[in-house]
C-alpha positions in Angstrom: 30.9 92.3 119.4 32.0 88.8 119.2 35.3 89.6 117.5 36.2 91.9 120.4 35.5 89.1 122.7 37.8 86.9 120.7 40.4 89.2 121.0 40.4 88.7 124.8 40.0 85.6 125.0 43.3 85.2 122.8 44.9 87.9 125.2 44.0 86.4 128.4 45.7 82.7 126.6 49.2 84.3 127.4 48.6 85.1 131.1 46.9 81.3 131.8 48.6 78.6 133.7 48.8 75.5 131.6 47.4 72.8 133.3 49.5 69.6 133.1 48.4 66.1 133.9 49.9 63.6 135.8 52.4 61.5 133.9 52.8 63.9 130.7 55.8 65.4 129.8 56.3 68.6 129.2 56.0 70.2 126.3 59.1 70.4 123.7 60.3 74.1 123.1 60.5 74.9 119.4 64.3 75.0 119.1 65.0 72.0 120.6 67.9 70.0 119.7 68.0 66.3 120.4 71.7 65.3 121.7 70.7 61.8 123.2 72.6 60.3 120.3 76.0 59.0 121.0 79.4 58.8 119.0 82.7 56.8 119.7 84.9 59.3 117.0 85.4 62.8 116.0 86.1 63.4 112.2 87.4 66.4 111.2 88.6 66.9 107.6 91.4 68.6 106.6 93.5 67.2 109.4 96.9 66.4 108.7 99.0 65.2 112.5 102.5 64.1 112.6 104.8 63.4 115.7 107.7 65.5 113.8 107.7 69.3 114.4 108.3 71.3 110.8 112.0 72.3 110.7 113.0 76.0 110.9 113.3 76.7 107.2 109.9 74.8 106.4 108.6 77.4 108.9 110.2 80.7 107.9 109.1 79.7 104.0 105.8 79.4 105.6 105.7 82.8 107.5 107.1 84.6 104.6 104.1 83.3 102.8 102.2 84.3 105.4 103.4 87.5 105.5 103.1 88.3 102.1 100.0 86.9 100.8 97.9 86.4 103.4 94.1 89.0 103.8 94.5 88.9 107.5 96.3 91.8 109.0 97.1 90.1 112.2 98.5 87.5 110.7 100.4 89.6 108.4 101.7 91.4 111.2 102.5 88.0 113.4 104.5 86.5 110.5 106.5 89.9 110.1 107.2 89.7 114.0 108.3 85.7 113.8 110.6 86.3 110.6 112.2 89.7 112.3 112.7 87.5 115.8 114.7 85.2 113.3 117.1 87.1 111.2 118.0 89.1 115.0 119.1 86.3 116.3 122.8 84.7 116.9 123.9 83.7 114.4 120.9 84.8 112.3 118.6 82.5 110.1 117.6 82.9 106.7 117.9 80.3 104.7 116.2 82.1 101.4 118.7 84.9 101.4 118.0 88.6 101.3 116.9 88.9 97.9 114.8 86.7 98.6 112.6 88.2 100.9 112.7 91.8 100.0 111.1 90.5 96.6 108.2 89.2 98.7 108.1 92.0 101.7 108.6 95.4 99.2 104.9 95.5 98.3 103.8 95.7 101.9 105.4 99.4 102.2 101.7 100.3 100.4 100.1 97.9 103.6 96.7 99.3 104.5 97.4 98.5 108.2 100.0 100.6 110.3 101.1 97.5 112.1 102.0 95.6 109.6 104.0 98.5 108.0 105.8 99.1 111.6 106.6 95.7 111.8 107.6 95.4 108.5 110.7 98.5 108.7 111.7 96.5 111.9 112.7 93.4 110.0 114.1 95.5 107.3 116.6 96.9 109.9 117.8 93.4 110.9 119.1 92.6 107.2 122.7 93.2 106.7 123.6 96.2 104.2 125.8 94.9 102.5 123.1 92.6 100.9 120.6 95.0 100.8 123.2 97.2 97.9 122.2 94.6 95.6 118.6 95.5 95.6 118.7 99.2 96.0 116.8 99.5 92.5 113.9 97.4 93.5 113.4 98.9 96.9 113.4 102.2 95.7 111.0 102.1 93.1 108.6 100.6 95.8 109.1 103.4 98.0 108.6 105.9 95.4 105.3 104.1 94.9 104.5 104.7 98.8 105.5 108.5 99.3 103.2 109.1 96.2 100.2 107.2 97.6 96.9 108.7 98.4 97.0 107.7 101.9 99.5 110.6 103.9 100.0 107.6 106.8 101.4 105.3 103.9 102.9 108.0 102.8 104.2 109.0 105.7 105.7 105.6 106.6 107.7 105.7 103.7 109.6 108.0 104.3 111.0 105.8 107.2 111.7 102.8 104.5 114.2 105.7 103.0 115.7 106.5 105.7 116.6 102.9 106.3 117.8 102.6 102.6 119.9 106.0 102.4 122.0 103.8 105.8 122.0 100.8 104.5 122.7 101.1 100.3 124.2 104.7 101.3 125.4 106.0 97.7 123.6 103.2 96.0 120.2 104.5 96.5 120.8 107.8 94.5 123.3 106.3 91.9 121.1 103.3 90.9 119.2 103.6 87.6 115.9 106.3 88.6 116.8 106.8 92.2 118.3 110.3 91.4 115.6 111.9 89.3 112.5 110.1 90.0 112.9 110.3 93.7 113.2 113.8 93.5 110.4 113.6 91.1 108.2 112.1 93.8 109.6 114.0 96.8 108.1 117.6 95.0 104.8 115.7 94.2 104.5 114.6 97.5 105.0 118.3 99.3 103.2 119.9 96.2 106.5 122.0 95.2 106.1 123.3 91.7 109.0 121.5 89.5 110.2 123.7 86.4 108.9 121.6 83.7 107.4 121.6 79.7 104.1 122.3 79.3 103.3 118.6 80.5 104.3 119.9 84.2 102.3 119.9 87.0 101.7 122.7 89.7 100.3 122.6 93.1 98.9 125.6 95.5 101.0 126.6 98.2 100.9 125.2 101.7 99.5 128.3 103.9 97.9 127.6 107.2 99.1 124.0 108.1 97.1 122.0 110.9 99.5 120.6 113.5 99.6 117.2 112.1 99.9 118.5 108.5 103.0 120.4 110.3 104.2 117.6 111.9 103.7 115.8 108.7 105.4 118.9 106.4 108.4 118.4 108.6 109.0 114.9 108.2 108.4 115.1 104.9 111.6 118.5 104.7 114.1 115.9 107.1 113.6 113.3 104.9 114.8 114.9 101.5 117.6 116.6 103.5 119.1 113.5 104.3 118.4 112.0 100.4 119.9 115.2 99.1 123.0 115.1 101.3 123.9 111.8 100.2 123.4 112.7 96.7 125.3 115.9 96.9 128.2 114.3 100.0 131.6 115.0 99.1 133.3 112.3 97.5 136.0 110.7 99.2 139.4 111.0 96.9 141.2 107.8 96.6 144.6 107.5 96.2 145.6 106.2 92.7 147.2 102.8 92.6 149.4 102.5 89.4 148.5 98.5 89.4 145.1 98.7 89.7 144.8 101.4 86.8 146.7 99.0 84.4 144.1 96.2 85.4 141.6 98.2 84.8 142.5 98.5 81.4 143.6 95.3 80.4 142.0 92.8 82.9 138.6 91.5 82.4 136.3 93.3 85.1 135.1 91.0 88.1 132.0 92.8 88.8 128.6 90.7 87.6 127.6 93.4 85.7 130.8 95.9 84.9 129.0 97.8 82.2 125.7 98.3 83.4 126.1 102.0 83.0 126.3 101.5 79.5 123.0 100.0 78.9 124.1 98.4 75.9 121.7 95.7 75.9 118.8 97.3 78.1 116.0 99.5 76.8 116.9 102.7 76.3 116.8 105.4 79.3 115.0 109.3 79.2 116.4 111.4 81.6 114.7 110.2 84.5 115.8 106.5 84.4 119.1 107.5 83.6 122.0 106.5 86.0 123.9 109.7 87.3 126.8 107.6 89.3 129.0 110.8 90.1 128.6 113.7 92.2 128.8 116.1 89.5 126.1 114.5 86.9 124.2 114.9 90.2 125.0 118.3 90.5 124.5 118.8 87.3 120.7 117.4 86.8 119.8 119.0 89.7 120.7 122.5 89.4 118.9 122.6 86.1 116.0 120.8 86.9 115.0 120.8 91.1 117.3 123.8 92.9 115.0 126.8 91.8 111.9 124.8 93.3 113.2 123.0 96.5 114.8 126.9 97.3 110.9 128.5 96.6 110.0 125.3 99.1 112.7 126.0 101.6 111.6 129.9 101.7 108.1 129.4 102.2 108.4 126.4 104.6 110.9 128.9 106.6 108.1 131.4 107.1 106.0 128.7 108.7 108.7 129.1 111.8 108.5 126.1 114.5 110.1 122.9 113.6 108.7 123.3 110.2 111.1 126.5 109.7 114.6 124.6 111.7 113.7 121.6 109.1 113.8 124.3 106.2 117.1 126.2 107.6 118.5 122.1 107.7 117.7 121.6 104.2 119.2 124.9 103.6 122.7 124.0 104.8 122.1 121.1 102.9 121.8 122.5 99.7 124.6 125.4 100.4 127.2 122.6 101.4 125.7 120.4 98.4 126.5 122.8 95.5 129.6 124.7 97.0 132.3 124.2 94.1 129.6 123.3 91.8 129.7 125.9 88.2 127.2 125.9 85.8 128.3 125.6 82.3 126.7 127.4 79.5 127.7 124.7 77.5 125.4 122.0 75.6 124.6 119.1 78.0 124.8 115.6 76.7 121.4 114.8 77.5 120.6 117.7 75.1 122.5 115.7 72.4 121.0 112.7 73.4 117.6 114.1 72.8 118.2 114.8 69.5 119.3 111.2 68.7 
């Protein structure tokens, strides 16, 4: 009985009035926080103030930092849009030179944010081609690295990066060391077309029953290595022969940095796949042996799929048909062959 008569009493304590006398403050609440005390400076560390503004290469070092290294995507992406505002203006400033930044911008084609890889195929299209030739090796082994990544939006967005590089290196992207081979290598992994291999190959099911974005993503994915195969596989422009320059080429000292790269006298040694196939005809060659009886089986079954998927297929057709006209298979032993046995 005289617990439950404490428990009201304690009850009826939170409904009472308090009762204050005259000339006592009121009570303090129990997170109060005494600012009566008064300062005549603010210190903040890590300050660093200066009447002199950075100049504009201090800054577009620092954005490119930023842009590269930095966790925050929106940063990332605000850096991208500063040095892409840059190199499109007149005249245009870049004062590290283009190998320079697509040595710190490549890895981003893997971003994890879609911004940042948008913004980042914006500044690519504001660097002059000629300068991007000399770095058609690097670039291509990054985007081989993003059309075989788990993500299908990374992967997707790479195949806008090779776009951009087929215009802008043109031959050079499928005559560099790899950029044949392996990029066909990673275009049939990433559309899961069966590649006549050893027993070391790899298979994939058929695609049967696409959703619409896996459609619109299977068609992207058809226009892309249409356009990579017709460069590979263009018609080669015949120029006429100049009797000077054929005697300089034999007796003059080549004025190209690196002459006799083909050779890969000093490099490691190359399989197949890092092998450099610099004429249409090796290109012919390597395909029709290796990729033609898989990208047709693709062509065929992405044809049934009708809709855009089936006009990309009929494009790659005319690709390949215009590709290998003139092209004879010779039952003769290929020098890769030989090579193998070495």
């Amino acid at each position: 009985m005289g617990s439950s008569n404490k428990k009201k009493k304690e009850k009826q304590k939170d409904f009472q009035k308090p009762k204050f006398k005259v000339g006592k403050a009121k009570p303090k609440a129990s997170n109060f926080t005494d600012t009566s005390f008064k300062s005549k400076a603010i210190v903040m560390g890590h300050q660093s103030l200066s009447t002199t503004a950075p100049d504009v290469v201090q800054q577009f070092k620092h954005s490119l930092s930023l842009a590269s290294s930095s966790k925050s995507d929106k940063q990332r992406k605000e850096s991208l849009a500063y040095l892409t505002t840059q190199l499109s203006s007149e005249p245009p400033v870049n004062p590290i030179g283009t190998h320079a930044i697509l040595s710190k911008l490549l890895p981003l084609i893997s971003d994890s944010s879609t911004p940042v890889r948008s913004q980042l195929l914006k500044l690519f299209k504001t660097l002059p081609p000629a300068e991007v030739r000399h770095c058609t090796e690097q670039a291509i082994m990054f985007i081989r690295a993003g059309m075989t990544h788990l993500s299908a939006d990374i992967s997707n967005d790479s195949l806008g990066v090779m776009e951009w590089l087929l215009d802008a290196a043109e031959d050079g992207a499928v005559s560099c060391p790899g950029g044949w081979v392996k990029t066909l290598n990673s275009f049939c992994a990433m559309m899961g077309w069966q590649v006549a291999t050893s027993k070391t190959g790899w298979s994939s099911a058929p695609r049967s029953g696409l959703r619409a974005k896996d459609a619109a993503t299977y068609t992207r994915q058809i226009t892309a290595l249409s356009k990579f195969i017709e460069t590979g596989l263009r018609s080669e422009t015949e120029i006429p022969e100049d009797e000077s320059e054929t005697w300089d080429s034999i007796y003059r000292i080549p004025r190209d940095s690196n002459a006799f790269e083909y050779l890969n006298l000093y490099g490691s040694r190359r399989d197949e796949e890092g092998e450099i196939y610099p004429s249409r005809e090796a290109r012919q060659r390597v395909f029709e042996r290796k990729f033609l009886e898989a990208v047709m089986k693709g062509v065929d079954e992405a044809r049934k799929q009708g809709g855009p998927t089936g006009r990309a297929a009929a494009v790659l057709d005319r690709v390949l048909q215009d590709g290998m006209e003139g092209y004879e298979s010779s039952a003769a032993v290929d020098v890769q062959d030989l090579l193998s046995l070495w």
